[in-house]
N, CA, C and O atoms as a Maestro MAE file, in Angstrom:
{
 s_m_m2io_version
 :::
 2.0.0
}

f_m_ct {
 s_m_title
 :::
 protein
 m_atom[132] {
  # First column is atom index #
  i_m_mmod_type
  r_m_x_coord
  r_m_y_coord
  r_m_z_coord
  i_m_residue_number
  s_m_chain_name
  s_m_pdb_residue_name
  s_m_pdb_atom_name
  i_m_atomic_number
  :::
  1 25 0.848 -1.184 0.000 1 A "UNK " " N  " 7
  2 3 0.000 0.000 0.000 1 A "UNK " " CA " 6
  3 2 0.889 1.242 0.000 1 A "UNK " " C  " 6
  4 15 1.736 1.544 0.840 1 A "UNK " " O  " 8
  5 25 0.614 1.755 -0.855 2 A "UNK " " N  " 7
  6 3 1.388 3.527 -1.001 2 A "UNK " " CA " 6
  7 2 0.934 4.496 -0.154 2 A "UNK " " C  " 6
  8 15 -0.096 5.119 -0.411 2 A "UNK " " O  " 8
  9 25 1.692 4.728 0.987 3 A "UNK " " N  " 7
  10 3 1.260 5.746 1.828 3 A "UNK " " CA " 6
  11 2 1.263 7.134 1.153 3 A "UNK " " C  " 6
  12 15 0.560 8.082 1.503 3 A "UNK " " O  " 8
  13 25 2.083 7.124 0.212 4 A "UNK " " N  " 7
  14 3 2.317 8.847 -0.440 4 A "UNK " " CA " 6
  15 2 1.202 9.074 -1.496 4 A "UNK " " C  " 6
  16 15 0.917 10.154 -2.014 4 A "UNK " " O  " 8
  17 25 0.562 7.746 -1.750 5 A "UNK " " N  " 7
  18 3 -0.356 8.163 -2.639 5 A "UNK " " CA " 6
  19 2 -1.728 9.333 -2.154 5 A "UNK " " C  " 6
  20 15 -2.101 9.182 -0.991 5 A "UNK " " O  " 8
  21 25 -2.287 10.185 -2.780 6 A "UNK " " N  " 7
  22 3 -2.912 11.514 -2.581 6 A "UNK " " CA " 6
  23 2 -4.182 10.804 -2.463 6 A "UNK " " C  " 6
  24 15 -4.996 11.531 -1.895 6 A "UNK " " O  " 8
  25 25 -4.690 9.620 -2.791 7 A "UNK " " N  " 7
  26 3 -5.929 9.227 -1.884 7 A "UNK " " CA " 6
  27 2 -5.816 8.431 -1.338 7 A "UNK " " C  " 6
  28 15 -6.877 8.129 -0.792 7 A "UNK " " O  " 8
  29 25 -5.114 7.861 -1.138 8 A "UNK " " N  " 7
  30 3 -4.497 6.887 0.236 8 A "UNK " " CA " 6
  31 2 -4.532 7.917 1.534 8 A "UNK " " C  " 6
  32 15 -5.035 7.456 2.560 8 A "UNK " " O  " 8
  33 25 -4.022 9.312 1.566 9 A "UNK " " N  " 7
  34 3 -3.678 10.078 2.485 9 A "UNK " " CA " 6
  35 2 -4.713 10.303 3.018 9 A "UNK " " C  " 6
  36 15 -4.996 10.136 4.204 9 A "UNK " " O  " 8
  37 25 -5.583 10.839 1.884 10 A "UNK " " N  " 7
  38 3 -7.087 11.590 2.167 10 A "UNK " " CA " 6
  39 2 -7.942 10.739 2.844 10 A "UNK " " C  " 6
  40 15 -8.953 11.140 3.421 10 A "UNK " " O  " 8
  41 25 -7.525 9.379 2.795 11 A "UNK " " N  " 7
  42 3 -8.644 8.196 2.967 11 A "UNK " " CA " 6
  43 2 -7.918 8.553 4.483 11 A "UNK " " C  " 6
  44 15 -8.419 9.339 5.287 11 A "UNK " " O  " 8
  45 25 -6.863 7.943 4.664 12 A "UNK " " N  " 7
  46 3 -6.425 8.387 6.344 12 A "UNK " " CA " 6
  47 2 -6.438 9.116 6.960 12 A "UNK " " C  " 6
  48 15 -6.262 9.024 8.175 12 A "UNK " " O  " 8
  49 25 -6.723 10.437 6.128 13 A "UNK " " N  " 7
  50 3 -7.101 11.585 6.988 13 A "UNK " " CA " 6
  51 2 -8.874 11.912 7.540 13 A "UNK " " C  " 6
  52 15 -9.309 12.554 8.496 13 A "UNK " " O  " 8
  53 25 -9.332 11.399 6.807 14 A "UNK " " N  " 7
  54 3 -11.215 10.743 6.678 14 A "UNK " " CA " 6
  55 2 -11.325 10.068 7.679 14 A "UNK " " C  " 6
  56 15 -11.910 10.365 8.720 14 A "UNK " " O  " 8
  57 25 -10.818 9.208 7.442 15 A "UNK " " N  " 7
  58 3 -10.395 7.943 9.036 15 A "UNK " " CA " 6
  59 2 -10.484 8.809 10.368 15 A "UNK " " C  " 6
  60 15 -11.399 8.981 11.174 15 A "UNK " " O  " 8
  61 25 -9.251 9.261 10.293 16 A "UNK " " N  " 7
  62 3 -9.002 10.384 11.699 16 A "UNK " " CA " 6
  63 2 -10.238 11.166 12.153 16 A "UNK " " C  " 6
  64 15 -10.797 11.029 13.241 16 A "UNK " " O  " 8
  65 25 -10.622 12.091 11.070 17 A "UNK " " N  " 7
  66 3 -11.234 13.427 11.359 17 A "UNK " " CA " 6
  67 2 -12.387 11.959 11.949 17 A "UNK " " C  " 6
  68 15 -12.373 11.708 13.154 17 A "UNK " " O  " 8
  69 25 -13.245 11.162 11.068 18 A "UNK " " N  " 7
  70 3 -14.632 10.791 11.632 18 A "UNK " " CA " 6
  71 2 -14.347 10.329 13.034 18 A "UNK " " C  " 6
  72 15 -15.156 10.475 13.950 18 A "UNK " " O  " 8
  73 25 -12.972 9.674 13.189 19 A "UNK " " N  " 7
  74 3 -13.006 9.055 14.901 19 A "UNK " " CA " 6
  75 2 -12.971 10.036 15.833 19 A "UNK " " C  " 6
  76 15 -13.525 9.992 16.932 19 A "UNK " " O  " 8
  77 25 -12.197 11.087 15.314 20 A "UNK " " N  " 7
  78 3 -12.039 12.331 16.644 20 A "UNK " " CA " 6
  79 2 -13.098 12.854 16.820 20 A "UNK " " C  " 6
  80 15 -13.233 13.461 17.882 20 A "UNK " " O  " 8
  81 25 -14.400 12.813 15.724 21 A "UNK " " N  " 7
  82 3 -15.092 13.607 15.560 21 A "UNK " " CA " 6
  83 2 -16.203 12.857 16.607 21 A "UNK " " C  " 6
  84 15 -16.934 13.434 17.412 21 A "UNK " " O  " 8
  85 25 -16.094 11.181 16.315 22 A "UNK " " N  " 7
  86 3 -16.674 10.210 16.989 22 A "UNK " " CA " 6
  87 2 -16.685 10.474 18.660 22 A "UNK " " C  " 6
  88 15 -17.579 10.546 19.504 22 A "UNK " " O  " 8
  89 25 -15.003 10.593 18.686 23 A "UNK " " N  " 7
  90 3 -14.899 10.812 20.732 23 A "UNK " " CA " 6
  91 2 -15.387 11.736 20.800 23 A "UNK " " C  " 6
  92 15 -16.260 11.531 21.643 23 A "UNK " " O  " 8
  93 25 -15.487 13.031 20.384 24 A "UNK " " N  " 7
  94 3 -15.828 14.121 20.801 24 A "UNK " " CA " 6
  95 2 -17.551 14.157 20.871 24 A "UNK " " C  " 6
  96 15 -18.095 14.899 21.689 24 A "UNK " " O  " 8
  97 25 -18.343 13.309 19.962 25 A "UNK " " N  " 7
  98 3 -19.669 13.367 20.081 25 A "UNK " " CA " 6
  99 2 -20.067 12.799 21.439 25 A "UNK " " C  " 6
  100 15 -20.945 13.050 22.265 25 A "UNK " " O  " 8
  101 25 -18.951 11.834 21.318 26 A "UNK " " N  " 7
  102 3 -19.875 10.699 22.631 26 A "UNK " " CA " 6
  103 2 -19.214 11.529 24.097 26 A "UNK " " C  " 6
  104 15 -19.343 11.101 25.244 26 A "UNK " " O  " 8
  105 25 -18.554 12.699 23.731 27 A "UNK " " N  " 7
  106 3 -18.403 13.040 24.882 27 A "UNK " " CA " 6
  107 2 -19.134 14.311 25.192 27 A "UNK " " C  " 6
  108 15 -19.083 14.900 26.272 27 A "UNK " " O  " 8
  109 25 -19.599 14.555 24.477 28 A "UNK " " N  " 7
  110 3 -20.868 16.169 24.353 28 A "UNK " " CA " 6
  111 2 -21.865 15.861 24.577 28 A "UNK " " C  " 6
  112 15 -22.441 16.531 25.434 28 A "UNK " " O  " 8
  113 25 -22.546 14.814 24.012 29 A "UNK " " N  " 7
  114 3 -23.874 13.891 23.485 29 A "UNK " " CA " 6
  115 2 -24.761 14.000 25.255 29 A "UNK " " C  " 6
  116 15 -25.606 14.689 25.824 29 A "UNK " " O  " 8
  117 25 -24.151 13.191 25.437 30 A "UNK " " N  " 7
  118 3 -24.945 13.230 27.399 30 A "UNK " " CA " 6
  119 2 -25.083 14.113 27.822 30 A "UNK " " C  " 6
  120 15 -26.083 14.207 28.533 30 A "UNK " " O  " 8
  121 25 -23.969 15.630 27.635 31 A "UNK " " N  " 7
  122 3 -24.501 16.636 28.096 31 A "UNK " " CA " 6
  123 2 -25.264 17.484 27.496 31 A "UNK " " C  " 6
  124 15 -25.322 18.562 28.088 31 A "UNK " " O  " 8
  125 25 -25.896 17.412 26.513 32 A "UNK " " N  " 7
  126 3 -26.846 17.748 25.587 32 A "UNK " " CA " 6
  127 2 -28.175 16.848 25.687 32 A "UNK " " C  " 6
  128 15 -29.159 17.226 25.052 32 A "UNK " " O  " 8
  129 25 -28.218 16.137 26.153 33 A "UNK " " N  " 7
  130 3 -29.523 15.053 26.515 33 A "UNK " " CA " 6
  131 2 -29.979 15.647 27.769 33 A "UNK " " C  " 6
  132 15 -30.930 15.154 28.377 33 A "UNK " " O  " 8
  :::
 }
 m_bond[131] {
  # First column is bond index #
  i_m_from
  i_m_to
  i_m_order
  :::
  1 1 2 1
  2 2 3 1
  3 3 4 2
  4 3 5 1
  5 5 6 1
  6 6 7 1
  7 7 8 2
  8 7 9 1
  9 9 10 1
  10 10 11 1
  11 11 12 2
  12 11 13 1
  13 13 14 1
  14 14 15 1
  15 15 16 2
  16 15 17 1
  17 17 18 1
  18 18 19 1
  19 19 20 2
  20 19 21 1
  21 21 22 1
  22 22 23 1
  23 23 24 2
  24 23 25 1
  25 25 26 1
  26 26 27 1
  27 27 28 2
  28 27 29 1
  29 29 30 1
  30 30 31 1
  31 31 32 2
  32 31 33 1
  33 33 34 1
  34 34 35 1
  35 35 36 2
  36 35 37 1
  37 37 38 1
  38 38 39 1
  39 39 40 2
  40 39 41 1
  41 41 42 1
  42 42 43 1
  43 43 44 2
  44 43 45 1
  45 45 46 1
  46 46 47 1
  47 47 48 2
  48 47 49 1
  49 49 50 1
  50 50 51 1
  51 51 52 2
  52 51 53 1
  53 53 54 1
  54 54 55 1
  55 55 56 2
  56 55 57 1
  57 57 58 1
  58 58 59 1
  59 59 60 2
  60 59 61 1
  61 61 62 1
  62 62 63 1
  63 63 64 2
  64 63 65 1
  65 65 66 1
  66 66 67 1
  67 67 68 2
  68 67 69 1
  69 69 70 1
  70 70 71 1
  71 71 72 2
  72 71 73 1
  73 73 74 1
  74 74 75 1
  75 75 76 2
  76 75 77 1
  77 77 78 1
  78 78 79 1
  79 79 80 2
  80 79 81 1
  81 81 82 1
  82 82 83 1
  83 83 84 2
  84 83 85 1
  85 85 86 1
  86 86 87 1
  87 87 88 2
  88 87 89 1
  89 89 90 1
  90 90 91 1
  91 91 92 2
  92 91 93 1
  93 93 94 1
  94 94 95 1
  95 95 96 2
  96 95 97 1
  97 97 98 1
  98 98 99 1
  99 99 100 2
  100 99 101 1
  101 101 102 1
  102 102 103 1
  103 103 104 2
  104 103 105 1
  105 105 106 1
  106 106 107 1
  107 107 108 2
  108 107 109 1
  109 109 110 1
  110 110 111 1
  111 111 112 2
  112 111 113 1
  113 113 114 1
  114 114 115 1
  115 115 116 2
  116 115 117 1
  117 117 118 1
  118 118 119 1
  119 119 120 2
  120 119 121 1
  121 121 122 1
  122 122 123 1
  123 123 124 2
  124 123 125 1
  125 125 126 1
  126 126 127 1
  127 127 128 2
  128 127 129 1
  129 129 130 1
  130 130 131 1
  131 131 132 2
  :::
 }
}
């Protein structure tokens, strides 16, 4: 797998952003309920 490839990157950077985006919901979420 080509890490330098320009959608290889983007795909790992997609990855990231949705999980951080993931902790951060489940950690707001309850206090918004």
């Amino acid at each position: 797998m080509n890490f330098y490839d320009k959608k290889v990157r983007r795909l790992i950077s997609v990855i990231i952003l949705v999980v951080i985006l993931a902790m951060v919901a489940t950690m707001v979420i309850p206090y918004l309920i």
